[in-house]
C-alpha positions, 0 to 999 in steps of 0.5 A: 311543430317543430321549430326552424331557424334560418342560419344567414350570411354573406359567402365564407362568412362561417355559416357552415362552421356555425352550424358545426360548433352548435349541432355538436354542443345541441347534440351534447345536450342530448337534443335531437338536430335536423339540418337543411342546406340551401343550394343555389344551384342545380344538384347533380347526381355525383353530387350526392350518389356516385356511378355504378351504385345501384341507386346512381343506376335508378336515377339514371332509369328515370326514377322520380324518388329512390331510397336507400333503405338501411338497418341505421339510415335513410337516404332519398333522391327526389326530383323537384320541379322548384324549390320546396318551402322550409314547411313543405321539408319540416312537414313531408321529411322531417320528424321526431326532431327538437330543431331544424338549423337551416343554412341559407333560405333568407327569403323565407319567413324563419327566424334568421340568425345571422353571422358577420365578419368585419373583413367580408361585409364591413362596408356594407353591413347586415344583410338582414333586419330585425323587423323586415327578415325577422333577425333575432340574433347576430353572431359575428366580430362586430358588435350590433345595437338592435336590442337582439343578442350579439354572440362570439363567432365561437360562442356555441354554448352560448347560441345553444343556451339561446336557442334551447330557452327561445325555441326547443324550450318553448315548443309547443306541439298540438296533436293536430296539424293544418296545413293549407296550400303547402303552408303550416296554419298555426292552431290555437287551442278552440280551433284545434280542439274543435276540428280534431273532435269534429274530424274524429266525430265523423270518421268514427262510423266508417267501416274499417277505422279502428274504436280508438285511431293512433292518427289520422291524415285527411287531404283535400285537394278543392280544384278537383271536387 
């Protein structure tokens, strides 16, 4: 699975420009970098297409979902009726990636870094905690004593190290994957070991499955059965 952690922080506390500094040294590495951006507030068309395109001119026909297919890129509009979960985005659109840095999504139960600046959130202080939002790092101009690491606002080699050794060093990915209700469930070596060969067992003498499958995807959906 691929790890993801949340960047955090009041408006114009410099999240964006974080990301920035730490995709660009990441990258630097040799490391492959996926980015989400949280958006409080309804996307329009404009925001990511422009009129008189021919993919502006799909949506507007009433299309759900519209790609634009390149030699190099990939692009993909789809309507939403709420917002989708960090899993739902990592598992549906994000693949063959070392990390995910996501800008925003508090809420959610990622790892959360967050950024601080004295002159935006002085008085008030941290908007999250380390046990109750898992925060595992501060980056600001404030020191902070929560026995997690404090970096410089500018410090991307430094926030790079920590997430190099925390989270892409660290990774450990099975060859199965259970997802339940839209949620990733995490599978410990038995358990993964014994579905995979149970689920293999079974479709290895239904007609039309090749003598060794590359992958298999099975999808349950109980309120219908």
């Amino acid at each position: 699975m691929i790890p993801a952690v949340s960047i955090v922080g009041r408006k114009n506390s410099g999240k964006t420009t974080l990301i920035e500094g730490v995709v660009a040294e990441l990258k630097r590495r040799g490391y492959r970098i996926g980015t989400i951006k949280h958006s409080a507030h309804e996307l329009k068309l404009e925001d990511i297409d422009h009129e008189g395109k021919d993919t502006y001119r799909h949506q507007l026909s009433g299309a759900e979902v519209v790609i634009l297919s390149g030699p190099n890129r990939l692009m993909l509009t789809r309507e939403v009726m709420d917002y989708l979960s960090i899993d739902e985005l990592r598992r549906i659109y994000l693949s063959g990636l070392d990390l995910i840095l996501i800008e925003g999504y508090k809420k959610e139960d990622k790892p959360k870094i967050e950024v601080f600046r004295q002159e935006i959130g002085g008085e008030e202080g941290l908007l999250c905690s380390r046990e109750k939002d898992n925060l595992i790092a501060v980056v600001g101009d404030r020191k902070f004593d929560l026995g997690i690491p404090c970096f410089g606002l500018n410090d991307y080699s430094g926030i790079a190290d920590f997430l190099e050794k925390e989270f892409i060093n660290k990774r450990q990915d099975s060859d199965i994957e259970l997802v339940v209700d839209k949620k990733d469930i995490y599978l410990k070596g038995f358990a993964a070991g014994f579905l995979k060969k149970a689920i293999l067992g079974m479709i290895s003498s239904l007609k039309g499955v090749p003598e060794s499958p590359q992958e298999v995807e099975i999808k349950v959906v109980s309120n219908r059965i």
